[in-house]
N, C-alpha and C positions, 0 to 999 in steps of 0.2 A: 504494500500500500504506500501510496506516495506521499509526501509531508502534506502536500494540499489538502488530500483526501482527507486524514487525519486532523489535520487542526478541523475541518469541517463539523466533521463528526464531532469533536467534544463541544466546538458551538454551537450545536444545536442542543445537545445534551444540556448544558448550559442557560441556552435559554429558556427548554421546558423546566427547568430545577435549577435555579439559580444560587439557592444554598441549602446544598441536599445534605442529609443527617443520618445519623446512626436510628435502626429503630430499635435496637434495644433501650430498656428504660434504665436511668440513669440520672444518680445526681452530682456523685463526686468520681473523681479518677478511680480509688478504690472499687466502687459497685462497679463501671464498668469494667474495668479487671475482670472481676467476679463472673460480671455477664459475660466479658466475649471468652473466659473460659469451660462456662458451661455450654454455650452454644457449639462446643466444637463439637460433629455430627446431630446436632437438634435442630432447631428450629427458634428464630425469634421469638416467635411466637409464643414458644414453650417454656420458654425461658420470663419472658415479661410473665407470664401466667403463675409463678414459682417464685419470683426474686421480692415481691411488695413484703409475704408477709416477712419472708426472709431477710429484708434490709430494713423492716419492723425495730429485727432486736437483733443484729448483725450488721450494721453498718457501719464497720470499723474491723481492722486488723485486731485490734486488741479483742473485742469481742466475739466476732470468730474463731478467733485463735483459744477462746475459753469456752465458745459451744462445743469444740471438738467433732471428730466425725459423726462418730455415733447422735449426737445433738444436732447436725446438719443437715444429715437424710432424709430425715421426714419432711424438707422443706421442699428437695430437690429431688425428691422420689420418683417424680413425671416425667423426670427427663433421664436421655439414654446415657449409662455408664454413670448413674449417679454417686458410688460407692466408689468408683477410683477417682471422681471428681470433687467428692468431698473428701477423702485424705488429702489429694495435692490442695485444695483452697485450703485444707486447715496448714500444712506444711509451710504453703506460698505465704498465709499471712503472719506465720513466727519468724519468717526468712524476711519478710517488710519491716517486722519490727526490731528484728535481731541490726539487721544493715543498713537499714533504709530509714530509722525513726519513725519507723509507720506510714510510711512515704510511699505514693509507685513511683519508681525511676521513670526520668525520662530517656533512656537509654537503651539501645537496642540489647546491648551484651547483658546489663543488670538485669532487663524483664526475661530474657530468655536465660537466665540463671536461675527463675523461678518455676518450681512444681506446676506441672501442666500448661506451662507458657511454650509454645514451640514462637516461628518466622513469623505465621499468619496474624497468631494473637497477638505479637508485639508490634507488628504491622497497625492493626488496629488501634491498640493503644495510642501507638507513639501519632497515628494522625488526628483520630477522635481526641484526647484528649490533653495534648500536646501541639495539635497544627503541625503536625510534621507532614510531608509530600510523602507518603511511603503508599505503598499498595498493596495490599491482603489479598490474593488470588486464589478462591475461594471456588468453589463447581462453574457457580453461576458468571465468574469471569474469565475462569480457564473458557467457560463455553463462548463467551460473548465472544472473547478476543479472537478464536481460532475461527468461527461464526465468520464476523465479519470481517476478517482478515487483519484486523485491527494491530493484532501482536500474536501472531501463529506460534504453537510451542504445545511438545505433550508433558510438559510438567508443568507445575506451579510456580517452582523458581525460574524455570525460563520463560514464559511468559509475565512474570515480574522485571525481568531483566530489560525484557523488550520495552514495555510498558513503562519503566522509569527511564529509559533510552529515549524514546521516541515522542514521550511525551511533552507537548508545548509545556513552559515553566509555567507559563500564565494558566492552566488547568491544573497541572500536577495536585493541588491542593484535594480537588474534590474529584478527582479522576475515576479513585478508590468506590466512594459513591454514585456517581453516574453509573458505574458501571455495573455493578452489582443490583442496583435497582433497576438498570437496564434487565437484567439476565431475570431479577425474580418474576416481574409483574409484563415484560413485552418478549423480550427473547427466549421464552420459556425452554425447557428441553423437548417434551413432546412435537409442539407444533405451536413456534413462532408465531406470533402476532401480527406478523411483515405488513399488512394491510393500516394496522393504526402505529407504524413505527415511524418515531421522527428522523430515523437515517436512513430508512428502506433505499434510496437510489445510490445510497455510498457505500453500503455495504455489500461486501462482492460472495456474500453466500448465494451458491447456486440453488438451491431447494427452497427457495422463499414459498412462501404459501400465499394464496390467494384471498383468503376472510380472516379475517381477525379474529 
């Protein structure tokens, strides 16, 4: 794809979603920690549905870190792999208070020193709640990218690679989001929405579908 085509695409992205957001629910760096480590294989959805009553009486390393696991599961029951998700968040948040003062780093190497933090979730963080230009390439952007030829790649890290490469600086910001909310609600996996999409003639997937 060639730079023209490209900056196109994310101005148009742009201008349906001019300051596009995280949809997990969130109020400090901490909860979202929390959220986009539970989300890893769930669903947003699943996640907001579980974390209100849980950051009730847990909205804090120190207090997590005193529910312990067994005190943490009943919250996060719903979602998948809850039991090796609540060791790593009780582990992650004595490792916040042991190193960090209770603090999430704003660092790539510090969050991925953390219980259940892999690339993506620090990816995450470090844009959501940091403004950092990083990109989380996630299903629904591996699929966008290779889709529309955007940033071809069968992994994660190379299609991140591509995608912080090629990306205009003046997007880099919210790239992350355009695109992922690109992938959940239009570019779907089954069958593309090509009909109500705002880049259908830029984008050079051959199997576009015809109704939305």
């Amino acid at each position: 794809m060639n730079p023209d085509k490209r900056r196109r695409i994310f101005e148009r992205l742009r201008a349906a979603n001019p300051e596009p957001a995280s949809e997990l629910a969130y109020r400090t760096p901490f909860e979202l920690l929390v959220a986009v480590v539970l989300s890893a294989q769930a669903t947003d959805r699943s996640v907001n549905l579980a974390t209100p009553a849980l950051f009730a009486i847990a909205d804090t390393p120190q207090k997590l870190a005193a529910l312990g696991a067994a005190g943490l599961e009943p919250y996060i029951r719903t979602i998948g792999l809850y039991r090796t998700k609540a060791k790593n968040l009780v582990a992650l948040s004595r490792l916040l208070l042991e190193r960090h003062g209770g603090e999430v780093p704003g660092s790539r190497d510090a969050l991925e020193a953390l219980p259940g933090v892999g690339r993506k979730t620090a990816n995450v963080v470090l844009n959501v709640a940091f403004g950092q230009p990083t990109i989380a390439v996630d299903t629904h952007i591996l699929r966008v990218a290779n889709r529309t030829g955007l940033a071809p790649g069968s992994t994660p890290h190379a299609v991140e690679a591509k995608l912080v490469k090629f990306t205009p600086p003046e997007f880099a910001r919210h790239a992350h989001h355009w695109l992922i909310l690109h992938g959940r609600y239009v570019c779907v996996a089954r069958k593309p929405k090509c009909s109500a999409c705002q880049i259908h003639e830029l984008c050079e997937f051959r199997g576009k579908t015809r109704d939305a």
